[in-house]
Phi, psi and omega in degrees: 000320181294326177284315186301332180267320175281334167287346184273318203284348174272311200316305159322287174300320196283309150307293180300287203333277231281307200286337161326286179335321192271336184269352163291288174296350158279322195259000148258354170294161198291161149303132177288166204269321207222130147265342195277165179293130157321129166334159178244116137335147171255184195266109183259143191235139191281150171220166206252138194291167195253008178234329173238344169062035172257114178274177205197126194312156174300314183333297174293317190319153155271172184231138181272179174318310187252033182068000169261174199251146202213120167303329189221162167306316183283350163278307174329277197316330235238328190266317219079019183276000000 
């Protein structure tokens, strides 16, 4: 019984040490810069090559004869567009 009271009372100690600890270390850390939300990226929209089916921003894409998008030239060349 006598071991049981002295392992409940380090349990104890040991415990309050870390939440000290933790509560230490919130009130010395820097102040966040921000709360509000970051700006959003705007969105760029993918389209799928028509030979490998590897997508790719429209931007970069080629575009073929029959409208379809191509990662590269030699696919193009490769549909006949």
């Amino acid at each position: 019984m006598k071991y049981l009271l002295v392992l409940l009372i380090a349990v104890a100690v040991i415990w309050l040490w870390r939440h000290n600890r933790q509560a230490e270390k919130r009130a010395s850390a820097p102040p966040r810069a921000s709360t509000r939300p970051q700006a959003a990226q705007p969105v760029t929209e993918m389209v799928e090559c028509e030979i490998c089916h590897v997508h790719l921003p429209r931007s970069e894409a080629l575009i073929g004869g029959q409208g379809g998008s191509y990662c590269c030239e030699a696919h193009r060349r490769l549909a006949g567009g």
